[in-house]
Every structure is written in structure tokens, then in C-alpha cells.
Residue, then its C-alpha position, 0 to 999 in steps of 0.5 A: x831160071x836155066x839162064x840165071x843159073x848159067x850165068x852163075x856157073x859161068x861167075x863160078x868158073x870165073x872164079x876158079x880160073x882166077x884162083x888158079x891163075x894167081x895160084x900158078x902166078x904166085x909160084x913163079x912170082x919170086x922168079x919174075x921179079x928177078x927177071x924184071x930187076x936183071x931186064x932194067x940192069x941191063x937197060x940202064x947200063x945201055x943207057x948209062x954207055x950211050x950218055x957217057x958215049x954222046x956226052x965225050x963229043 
């Protein structure tokens, strides 16, 4: 019985952990976003320099 319970505790701060973390990540998902869609603008603009660079030659 006391390791039944255990285990329950352990799923129910299980859960609370997970609930909290998508909390925090929903308030800083907006932020996220834009800092992935800045990150791949910055890497295909690299990209699209590099191509037309090799390609002159």
C-alpha cells in the first residue's frame, strides 16, 4: 500500500510539473516564435550571400 501511494504522489507532482511548465511556456511562446522566425531570416540570408557568391565563378 505505502509504495501504491507513493507512486500516486510521484504521477500527481508529475503532473503539476507539467502543468506548470506549459503555463511558463505559454507566456513566452509569442516570444519564441519570433526569435526562431528572426534565427531562420538570418540563416537563409547567409545562405542566399554564400550561393550567389559560389555561383559568379
Amino acid at each position: 500500500m505505502t509504495k501504491f501511494f507513493r507512486a500516486c504522489l510521484l504521477a500527481l507532482a508529475g503532473v503539476f510539473v507539467l502543468w506548470l511548465a506549459l503555463q511558463l511556456l505559454s507566456q513566452i511562446w509569442g516570444w519564441l516564435l519570433l526569435i526562431a522566425a528572426v534565427a531562420g531570416l538570418i540563416w537563409a540570408t547567409i545562405w542566399f550571400i554564400r550561393w550567389r557568391r559560389d555561383r559568379r565563378w
